[in-house]
Wavefront OBJ file of the C-alpha trace (Angstrom):
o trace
v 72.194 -116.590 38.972
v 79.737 -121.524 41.865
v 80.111 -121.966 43.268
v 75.720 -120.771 42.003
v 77.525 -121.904 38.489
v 75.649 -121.610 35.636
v 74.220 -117.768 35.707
v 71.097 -118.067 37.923
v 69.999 -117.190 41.145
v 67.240 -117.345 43.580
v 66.222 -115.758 46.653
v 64.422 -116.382 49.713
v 63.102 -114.323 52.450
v 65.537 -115.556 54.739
v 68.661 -117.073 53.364
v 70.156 -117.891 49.848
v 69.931 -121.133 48.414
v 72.289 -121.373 45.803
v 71.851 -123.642 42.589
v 75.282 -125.135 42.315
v 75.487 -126.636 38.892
v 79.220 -127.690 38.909
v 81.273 -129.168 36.254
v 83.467 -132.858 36.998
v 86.895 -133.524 35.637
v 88.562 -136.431 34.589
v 91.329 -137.167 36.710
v 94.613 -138.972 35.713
v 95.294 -142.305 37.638
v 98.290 -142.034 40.236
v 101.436 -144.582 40.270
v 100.975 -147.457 42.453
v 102.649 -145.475 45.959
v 105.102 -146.639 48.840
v 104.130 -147.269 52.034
v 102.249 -144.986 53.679
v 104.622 -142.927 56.680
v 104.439 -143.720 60.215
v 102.002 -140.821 60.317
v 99.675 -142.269 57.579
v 101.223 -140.204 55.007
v 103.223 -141.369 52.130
v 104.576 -139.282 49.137
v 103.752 -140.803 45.292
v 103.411 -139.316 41.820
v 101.054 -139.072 39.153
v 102.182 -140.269 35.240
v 104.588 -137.641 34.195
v 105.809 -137.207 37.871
v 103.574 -134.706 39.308
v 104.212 -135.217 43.581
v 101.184 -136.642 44.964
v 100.868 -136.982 48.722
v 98.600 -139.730 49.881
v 96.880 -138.831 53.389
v 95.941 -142.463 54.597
v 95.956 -142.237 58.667
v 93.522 -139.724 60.305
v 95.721 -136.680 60.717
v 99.640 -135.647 61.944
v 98.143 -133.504 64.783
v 98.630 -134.812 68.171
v 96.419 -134.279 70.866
v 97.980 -131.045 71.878
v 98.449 -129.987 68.615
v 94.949 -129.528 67.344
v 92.981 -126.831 66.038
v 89.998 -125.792 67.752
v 87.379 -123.075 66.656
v 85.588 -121.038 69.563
v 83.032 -118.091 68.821
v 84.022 -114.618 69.644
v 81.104 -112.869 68.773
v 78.129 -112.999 66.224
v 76.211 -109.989 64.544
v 72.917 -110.401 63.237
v 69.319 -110.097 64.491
v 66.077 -112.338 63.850
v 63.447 -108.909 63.170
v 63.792 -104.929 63.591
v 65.921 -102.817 61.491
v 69.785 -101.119 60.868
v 72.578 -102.643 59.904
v 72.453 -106.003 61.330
v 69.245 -107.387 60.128
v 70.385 -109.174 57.290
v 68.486 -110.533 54.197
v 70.495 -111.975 51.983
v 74.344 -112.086 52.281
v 75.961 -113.338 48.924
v 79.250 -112.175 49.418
v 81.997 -111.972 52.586
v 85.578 -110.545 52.297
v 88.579 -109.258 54.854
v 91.077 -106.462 54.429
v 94.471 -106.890 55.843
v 92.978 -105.665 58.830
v 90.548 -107.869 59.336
v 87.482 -105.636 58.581
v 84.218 -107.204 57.478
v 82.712 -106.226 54.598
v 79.163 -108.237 53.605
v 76.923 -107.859 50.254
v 73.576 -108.069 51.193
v 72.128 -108.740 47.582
v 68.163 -107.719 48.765
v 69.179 -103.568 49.701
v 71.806 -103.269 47.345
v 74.485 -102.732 50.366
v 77.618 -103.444 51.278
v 77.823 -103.544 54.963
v 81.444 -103.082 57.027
v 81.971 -104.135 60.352
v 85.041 -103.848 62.487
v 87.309 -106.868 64.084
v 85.318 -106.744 67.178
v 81.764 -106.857 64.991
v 80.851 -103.144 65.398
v 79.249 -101.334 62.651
v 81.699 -98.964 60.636
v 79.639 -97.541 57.618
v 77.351 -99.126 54.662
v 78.450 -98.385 51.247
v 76.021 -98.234 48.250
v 72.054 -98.750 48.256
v 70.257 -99.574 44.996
v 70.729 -97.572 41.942
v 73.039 -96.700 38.881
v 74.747 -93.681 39.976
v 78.302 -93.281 41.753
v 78.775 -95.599 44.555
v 75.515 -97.610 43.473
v 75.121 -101.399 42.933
v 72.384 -103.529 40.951
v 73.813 -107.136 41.533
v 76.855 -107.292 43.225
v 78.461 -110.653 43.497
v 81.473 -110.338 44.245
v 84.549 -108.535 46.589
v 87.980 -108.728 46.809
v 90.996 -106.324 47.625
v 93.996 -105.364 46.094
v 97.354 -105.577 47.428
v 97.104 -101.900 47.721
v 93.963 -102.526 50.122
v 91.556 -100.970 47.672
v 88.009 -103.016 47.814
v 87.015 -103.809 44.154
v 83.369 -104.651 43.837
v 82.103 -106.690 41.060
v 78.524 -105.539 39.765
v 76.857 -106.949 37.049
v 73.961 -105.300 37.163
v 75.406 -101.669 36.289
v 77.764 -103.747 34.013
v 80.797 -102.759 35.833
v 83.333 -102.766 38.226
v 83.769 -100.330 41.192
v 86.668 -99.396 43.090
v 86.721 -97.682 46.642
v 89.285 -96.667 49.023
v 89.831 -98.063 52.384
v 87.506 -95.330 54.114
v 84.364 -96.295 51.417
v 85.261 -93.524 49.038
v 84.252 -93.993 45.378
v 87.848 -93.978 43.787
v 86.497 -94.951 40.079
v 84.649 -97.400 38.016
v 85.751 -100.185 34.819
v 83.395 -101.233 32.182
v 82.293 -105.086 33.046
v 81.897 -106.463 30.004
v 81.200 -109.981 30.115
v 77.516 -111.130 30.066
v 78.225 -114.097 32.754
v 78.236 -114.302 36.061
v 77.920 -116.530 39.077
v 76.511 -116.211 42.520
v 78.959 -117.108 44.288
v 81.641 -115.227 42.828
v 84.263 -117.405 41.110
v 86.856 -114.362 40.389
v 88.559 -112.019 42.546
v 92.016 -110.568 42.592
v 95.422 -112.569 43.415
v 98.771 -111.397 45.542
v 100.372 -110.108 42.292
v 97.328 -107.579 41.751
v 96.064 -109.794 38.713
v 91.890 -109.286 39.006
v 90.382 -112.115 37.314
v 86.876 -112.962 36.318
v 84.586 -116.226 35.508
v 82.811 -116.534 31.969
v 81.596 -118.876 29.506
v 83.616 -119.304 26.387
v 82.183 -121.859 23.298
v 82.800 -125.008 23.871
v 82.407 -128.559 21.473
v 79.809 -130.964 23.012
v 78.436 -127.808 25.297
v 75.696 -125.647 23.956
v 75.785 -123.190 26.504
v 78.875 -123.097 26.341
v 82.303 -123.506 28.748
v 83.332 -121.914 32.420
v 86.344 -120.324 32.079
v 88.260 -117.672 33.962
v 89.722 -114.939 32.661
v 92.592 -112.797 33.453
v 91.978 -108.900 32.605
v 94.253 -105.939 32.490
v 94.272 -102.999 34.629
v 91.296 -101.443 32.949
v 89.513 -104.764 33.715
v 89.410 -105.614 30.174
v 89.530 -109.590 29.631
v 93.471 -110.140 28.110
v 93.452 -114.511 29.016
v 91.221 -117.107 28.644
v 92.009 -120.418 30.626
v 88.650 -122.903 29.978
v 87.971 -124.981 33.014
v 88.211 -128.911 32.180
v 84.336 -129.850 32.392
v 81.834 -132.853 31.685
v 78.091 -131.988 31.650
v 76.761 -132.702 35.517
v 74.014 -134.520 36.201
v 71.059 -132.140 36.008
v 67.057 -132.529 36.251
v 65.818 -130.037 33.603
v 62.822 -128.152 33.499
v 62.903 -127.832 29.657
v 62.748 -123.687 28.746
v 63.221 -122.575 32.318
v 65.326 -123.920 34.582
v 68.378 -126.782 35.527
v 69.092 -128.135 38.881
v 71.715 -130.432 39.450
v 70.863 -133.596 41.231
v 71.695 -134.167 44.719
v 74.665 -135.554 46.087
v 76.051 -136.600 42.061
v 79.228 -135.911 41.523
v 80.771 -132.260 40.725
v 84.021 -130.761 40.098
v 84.375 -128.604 43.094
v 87.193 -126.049 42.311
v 88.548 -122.530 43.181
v 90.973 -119.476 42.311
v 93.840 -119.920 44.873
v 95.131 -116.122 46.446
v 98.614 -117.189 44.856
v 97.149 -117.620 41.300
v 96.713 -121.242 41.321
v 93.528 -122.895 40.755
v 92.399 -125.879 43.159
v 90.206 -128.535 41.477
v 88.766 -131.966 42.146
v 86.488 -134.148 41.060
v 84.028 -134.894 44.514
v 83.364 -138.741 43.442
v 86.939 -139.312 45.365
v 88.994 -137.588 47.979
v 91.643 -136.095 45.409
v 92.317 -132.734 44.381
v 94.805 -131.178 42.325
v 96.751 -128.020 42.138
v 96.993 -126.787 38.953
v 99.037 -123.907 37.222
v 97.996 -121.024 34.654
v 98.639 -120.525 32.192
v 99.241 -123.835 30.942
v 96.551 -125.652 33.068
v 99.603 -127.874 34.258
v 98.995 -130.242 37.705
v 101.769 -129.606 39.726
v 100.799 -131.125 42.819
v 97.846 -132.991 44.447
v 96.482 -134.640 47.781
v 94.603 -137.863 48.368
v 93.268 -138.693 51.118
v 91.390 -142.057 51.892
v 88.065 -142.131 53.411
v 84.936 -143.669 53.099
v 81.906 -141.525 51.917
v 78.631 -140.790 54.330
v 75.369 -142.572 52.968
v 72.385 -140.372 51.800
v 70.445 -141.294 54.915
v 66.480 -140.833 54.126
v 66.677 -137.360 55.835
v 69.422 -136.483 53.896
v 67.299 -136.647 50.933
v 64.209 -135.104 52.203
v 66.538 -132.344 53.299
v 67.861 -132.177 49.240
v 63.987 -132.654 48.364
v 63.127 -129.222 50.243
v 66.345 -127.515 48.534
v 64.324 -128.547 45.551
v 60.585 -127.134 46.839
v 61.690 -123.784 43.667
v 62.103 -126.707 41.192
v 59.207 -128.746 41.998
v 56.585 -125.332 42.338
v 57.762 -124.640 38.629
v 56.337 -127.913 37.641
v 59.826 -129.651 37.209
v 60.320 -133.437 37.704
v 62.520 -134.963 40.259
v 63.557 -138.824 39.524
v 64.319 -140.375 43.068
v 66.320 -143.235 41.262
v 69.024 -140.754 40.355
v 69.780 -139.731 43.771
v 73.019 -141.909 44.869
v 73.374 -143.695 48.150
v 76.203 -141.963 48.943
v 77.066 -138.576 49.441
v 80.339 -136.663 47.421
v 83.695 -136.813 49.740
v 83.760 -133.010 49.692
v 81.599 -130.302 48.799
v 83.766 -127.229 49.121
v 87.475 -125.259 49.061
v 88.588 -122.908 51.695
v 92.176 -121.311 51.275
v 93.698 -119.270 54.238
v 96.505 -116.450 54.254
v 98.695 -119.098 55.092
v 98.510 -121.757 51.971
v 96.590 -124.244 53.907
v 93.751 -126.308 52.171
v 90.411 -126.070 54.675
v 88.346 -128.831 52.907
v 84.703 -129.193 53.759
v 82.904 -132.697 53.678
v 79.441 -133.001 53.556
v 77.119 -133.492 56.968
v 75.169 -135.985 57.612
v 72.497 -134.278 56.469
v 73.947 -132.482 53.820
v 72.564 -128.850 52.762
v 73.500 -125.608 53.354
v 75.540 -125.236 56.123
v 78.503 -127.804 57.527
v 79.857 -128.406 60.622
v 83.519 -129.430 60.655
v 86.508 -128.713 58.303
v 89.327 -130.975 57.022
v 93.088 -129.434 57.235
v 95.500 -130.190 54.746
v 98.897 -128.031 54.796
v 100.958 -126.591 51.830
v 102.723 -129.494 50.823
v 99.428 -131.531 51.057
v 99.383 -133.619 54.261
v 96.440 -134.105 56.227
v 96.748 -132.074 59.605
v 92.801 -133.199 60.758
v 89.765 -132.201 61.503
v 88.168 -129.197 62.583
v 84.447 -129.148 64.678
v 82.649 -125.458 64.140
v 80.792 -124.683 67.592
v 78.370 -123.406 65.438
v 77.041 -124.592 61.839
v 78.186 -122.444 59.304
v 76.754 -121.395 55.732
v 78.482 -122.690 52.786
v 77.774 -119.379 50.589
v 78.907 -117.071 51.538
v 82.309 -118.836 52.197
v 83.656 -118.556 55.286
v 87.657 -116.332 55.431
v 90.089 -117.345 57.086
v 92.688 -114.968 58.405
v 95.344 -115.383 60.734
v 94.609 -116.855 63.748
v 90.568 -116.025 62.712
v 87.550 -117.916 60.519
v 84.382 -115.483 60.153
v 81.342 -116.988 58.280
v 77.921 -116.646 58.033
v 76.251 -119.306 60.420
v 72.260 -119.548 60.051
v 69.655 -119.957 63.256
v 66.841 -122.826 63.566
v 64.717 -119.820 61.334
v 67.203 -119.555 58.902
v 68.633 -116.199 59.801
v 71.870 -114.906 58.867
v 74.075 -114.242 61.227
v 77.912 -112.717 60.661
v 80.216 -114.833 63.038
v 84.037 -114.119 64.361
v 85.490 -118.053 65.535
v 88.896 -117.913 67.211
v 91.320 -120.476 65.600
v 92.851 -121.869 69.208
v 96.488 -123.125 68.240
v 97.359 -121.894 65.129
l 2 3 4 5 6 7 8 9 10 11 12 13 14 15 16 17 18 19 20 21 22 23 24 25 26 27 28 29 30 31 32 33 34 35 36 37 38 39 40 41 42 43 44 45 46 47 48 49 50 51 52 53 54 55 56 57 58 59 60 61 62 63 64 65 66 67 68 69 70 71 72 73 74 75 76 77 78 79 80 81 82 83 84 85 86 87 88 89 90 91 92 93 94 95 96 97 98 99 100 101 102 103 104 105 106 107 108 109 110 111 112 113 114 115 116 117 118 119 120 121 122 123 124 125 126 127 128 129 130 131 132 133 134 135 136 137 138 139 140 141 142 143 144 145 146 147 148 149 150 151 152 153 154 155 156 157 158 159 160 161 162 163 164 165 166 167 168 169 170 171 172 173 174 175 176 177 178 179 180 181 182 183 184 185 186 187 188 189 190 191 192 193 194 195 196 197 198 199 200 201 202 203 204 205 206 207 208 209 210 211 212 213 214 215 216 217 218 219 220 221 222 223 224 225 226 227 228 229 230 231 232 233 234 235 236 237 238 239 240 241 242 243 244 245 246 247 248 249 250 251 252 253 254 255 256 257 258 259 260 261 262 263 264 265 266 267 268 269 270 271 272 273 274 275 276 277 278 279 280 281 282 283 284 285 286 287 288 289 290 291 292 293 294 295 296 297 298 299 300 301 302 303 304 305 306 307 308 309 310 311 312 313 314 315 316 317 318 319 320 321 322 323 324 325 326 327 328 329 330 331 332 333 334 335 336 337 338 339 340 341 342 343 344 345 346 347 348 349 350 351 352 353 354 355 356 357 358 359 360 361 362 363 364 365 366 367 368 369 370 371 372 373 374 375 376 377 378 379 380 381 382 383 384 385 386 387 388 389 390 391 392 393 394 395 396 397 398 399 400 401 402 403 404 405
């Protein structure tokens, strides 16, 4: 090719500039609520009594009970050669232990670096034979700590052992996939993939995830709810959506859950396979950022592939105001990290919104250092490691200490 959806990708020299064509849902209108808490938090329920929690203060946190984020080291390097010169990262994942492991789609490698950012090994190089990739897009790990590696290009997946040995390989067999990876594999060892199923009123069809069986054969099909974004089309070659319109923004939650909400409000729902049942969701009121004029020349230069190609961009379509959030972030501990957009909007962001397992807002979260929005940041324990990109637009592989947690 997300979270790219829609099966295309591009590249550029420095950086990846995903085409995120998401899908919006139609969400269900709450009860009229109580009061809101003395902490700006009141409890309420959708029709047919799902618990909602309405977030309407600006966080529980006290003063001395904030998060903060501090940087404990970066890897990376702007020319030259080895292991940290990066080209294009498309995927980032954690063992248990807190290893690194990045995809760096341009050589075909998966890199692994240790807590403390040293090199440990790279894994695979371009090619077809054992312990080869084509087009990763995707790690995750098993409970068992084996690293499963999605590749599309050698239509199949690869498993290796904590050390980087090749333990053995499953036949992919669907002909989807997204950059970035929409799968991966939850706490009860269940891997599951994203695809497109047929679909009435969709041509190309509809995203769906889909469960498989231990030979990574697709046993479940759960269609994601979807409307047809808002796209500028390059007829015969190529869709973009249009900035800053409304998207479903969702994701595959560790526990097996799927988080999902339409961007056009500050609501999102948690939702349970495999009947697709809500069965809890957080509000949270706040007023969205305006598309400032460098916002949109920022969104314009996102654009610069579209526009070469000969396609058309309408300037009238472009709202004055930005979506309320733009991406999901889960940690090992069932909190919600929600990212709202920047004031400029793009690539990276620059603070994080907490919400904890039952739903309430905790607050907000400055990064000392922008960070990319694909690959998406981890967050593990008492650590958040991302990709964060220089004025030139290098990659850089970055340990933050979570201060308080």
């Amino acid at each position: 090719m997300r979270r790219g959806v829609g099966g295309r990708r591009r590249m550029r020299r420095r950086g990846f500039r995903p085409g995120l064509i998401l899908v919006a849902l139609a969400l269900s209108a709450c009860d009229s609520g109580e009061p809101a808490g003395d902490m700006g938090v009141a409890r309420d329920t959708l029709p047919g009594g799902t618990p909602l929690v309405v977030n309407q203060g600006g966080g529980i946190w006290g003063p001395e009970e904030r998060w903060t984020l501090e940087e404990e080291w970066r890897v990376g390097s702007v020319e030259g050669e080895g292991p940290a010169v990066f080209t294009w990262l498309n995927d980032l994942a954690l063992d248990a232990q807190g290893t690194a492991y990045l995809v760096d789609g341009s050589t075909r490698e998966i890199r692994v670096f240790d807590p403390q950012g040293v090199w440990i090994r790279t894994m695979g190089g371009e090619g077809a034979g054992p312990g080869e990739f084509r087009n990763v897009n995707g790690l995750t790990f098993g409970p068992d700590g084996t690293l499963w590696v999605s590749d599309p290009g050698n239509g199949r997946y690869a498993r290796f052992s904590a050390e980087g040995e090749l333990l053995g390989t499953h036949p992919r067999t669907l002909g989807f996939f997204s950059i970035p990876w929409m799968g991966g594999m939850t706490r009860d060892g269940v891997l599951w993939d994203q695809g497109m199923v047929p679909g009435e009123g969709a041509p190309q069809g509809r995203h769906a995830l889909l469960r498989l069986d231990s030979s990574a054969q697709p046993v479940d099909t759960f269609p994601v709810p979807i409307r047809e974004p808002e796209l500028f089309v390059l007829e015969g070659l190529m869709t973009v959506t249009v900035p800053f319109t409304p998207t479903t923004v969702w994701l595959l939650d560790p526990g097996g859950d799927v988080w999902i909400g339409d961007n056009d409000r500050y609501r999102i729902h948690r939702v349970a396979l495999p009947g697709w049942d809500t069965v809890a969701a957080m509000e949270r009121h706040s007023q969205p950022l305006a598309v400032t004029p460098e916002a949109q020349e920022a969104a314009l230069e996102n654009l610069a592939f579209f526009t070469e190609q000969g396609g058309q961009v309408d300037l009238s379509r472009i709202p004055s105001t930005m979506p309320h959030f733009i991406q999901l972030v889960p940690d090992d501990g069932d909190h919600l990290w929600v990212v709202p957009p920047g004031a400029l909007g793009g690539r990276t962001f620059d603070t994080l919104d907490v919400f904890d397992p039952e739903g309430a807002f905790l607050g907000t979260v400055a990064t000392p250092v922008p960070l990319a929005l694909y690959p998406s940041p981890v967050i593990q324990g008492d650590r958040l490691v991302g990709i964060t990109l220089d004025e030139l637009e290098v990659q850089y592989l970055v340990s933050l200490r979570i201060r308080g947690r």
